[in-house]
KOLFIDO-707543 format. One line per 3 residues: number of its first residue (from 1); their letters; for each residue x, y, z of N, C-alpha, C. Coordinates in steps of 0.05 Angstrom, whole numbers, m for minus. Each point is the difference from the previous one (the first is absolute). Layout:
REM KOLFIDO-707543
NUM) a) X,Y,Z,X,Y,Z,X,Y,Z ~ ...
//
This chain:
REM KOLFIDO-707543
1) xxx) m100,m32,145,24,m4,15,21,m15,m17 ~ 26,6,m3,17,m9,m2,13,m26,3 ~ 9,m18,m14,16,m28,8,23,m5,m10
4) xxx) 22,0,22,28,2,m2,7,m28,3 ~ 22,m7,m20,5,m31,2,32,3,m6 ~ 8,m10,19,25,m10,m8,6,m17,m19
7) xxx) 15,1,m25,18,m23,m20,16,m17,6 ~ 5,m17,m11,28,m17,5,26,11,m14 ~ m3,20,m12,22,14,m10,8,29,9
10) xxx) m19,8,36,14,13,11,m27,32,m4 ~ m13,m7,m30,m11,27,m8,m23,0,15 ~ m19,22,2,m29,m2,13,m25,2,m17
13) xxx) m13,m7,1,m26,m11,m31,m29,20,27 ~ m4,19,m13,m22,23,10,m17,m3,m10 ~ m29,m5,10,m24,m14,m17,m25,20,4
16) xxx) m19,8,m15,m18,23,17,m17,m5,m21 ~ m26,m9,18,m21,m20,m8,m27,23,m10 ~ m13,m2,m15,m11,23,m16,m40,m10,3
19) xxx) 6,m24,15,m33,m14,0,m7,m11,m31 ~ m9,m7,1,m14,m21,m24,m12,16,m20 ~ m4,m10,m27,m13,13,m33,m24,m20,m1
22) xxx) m11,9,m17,m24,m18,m9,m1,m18,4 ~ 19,m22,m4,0,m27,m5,14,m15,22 ~ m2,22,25,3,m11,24,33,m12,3
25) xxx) 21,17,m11,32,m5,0,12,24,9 ~ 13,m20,19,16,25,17,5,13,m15 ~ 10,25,m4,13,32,m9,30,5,18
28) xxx) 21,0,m2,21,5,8,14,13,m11 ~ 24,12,8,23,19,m11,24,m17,22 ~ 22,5,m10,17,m17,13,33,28,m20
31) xxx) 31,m10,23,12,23,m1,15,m25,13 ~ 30,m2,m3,24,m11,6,26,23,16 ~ m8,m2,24,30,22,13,27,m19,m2
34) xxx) 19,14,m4,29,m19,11,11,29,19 ~ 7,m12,23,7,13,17,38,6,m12 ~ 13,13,18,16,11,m10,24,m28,22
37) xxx) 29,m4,m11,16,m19,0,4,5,23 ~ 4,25,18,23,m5,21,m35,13,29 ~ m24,m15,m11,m23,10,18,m4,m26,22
40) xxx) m1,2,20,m5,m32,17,m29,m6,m1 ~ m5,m17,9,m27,m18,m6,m22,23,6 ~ 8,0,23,m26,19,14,m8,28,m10
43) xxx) 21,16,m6,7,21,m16,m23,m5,m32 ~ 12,m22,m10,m8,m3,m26,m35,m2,0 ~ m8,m26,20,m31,1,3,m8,24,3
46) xxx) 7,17,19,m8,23,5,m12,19,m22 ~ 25,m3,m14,2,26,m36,m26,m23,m6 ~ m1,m18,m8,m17,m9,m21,m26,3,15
49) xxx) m11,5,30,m17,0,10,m9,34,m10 ~ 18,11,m3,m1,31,1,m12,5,m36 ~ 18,m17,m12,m10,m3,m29,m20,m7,m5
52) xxx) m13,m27,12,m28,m1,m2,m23,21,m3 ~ 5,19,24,m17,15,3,1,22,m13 ~ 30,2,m10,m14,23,m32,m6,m9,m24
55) xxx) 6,m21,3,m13,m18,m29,m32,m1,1 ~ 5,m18,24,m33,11,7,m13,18,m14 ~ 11,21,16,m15,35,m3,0,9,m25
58) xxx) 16,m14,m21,1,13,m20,m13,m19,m23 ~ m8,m26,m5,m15,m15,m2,m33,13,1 ~ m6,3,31,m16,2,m5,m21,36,m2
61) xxx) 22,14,m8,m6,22,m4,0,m2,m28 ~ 15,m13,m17,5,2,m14,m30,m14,m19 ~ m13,m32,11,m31,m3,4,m17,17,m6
64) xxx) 4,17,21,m23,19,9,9,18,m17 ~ 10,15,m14,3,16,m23,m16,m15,m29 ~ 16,m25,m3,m14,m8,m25,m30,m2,12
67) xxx) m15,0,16,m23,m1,m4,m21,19,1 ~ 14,20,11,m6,24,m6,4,5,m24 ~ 14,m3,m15,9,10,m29,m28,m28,m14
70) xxx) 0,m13,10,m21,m20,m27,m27,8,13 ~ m15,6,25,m16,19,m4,m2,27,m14 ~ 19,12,4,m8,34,m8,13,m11,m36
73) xxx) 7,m14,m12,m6,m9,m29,m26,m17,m4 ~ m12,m17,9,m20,m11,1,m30,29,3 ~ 11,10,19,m29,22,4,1,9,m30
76) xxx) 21,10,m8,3,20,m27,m9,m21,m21 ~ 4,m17,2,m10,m23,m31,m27,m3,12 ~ m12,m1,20,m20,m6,4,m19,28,m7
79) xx) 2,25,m1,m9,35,1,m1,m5,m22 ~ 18,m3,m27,4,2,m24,m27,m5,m16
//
């Protein structure tokens, strides 16, 4: 899931948590929206709520490809 935070400079800070590595440390990806000048508050949360969720989606497809790709290279070094 996604974590949208508002800045003090107006921008939105998009956080998308990936679970922990070996050594037991979070894993994150993180993405900065600035909404557009003439958007009102509500409007703006909105987009960055909307942004989250393709950052999201593309994050973690993006995951799930590399690890498919380091298995199906790993099988082949491993056949060799």
């Amino acid at each position: 899931m996604a974590c949208v935070r508002k800045k003090k400079n107006g921008s939105y800070e998009i956080i998308v948590s990936l679970g922990y590595n070996v050594e037991h440390k979070k894993i994150t990806k993180s993405k900065i929206y600035w909404p557009e000048e003439n958007m009102t508050e509500k409007s703006a949360k909105k987009e960055a709520e909307r942004q989250a969720v393709l950052f999201e989606d593309k994050v973690i497809k993006r995951r799930i490809w590399r690890q498919d790709y380091e298995t199906c290279r790993l099988h082949k070094w491993y056949m060799v």
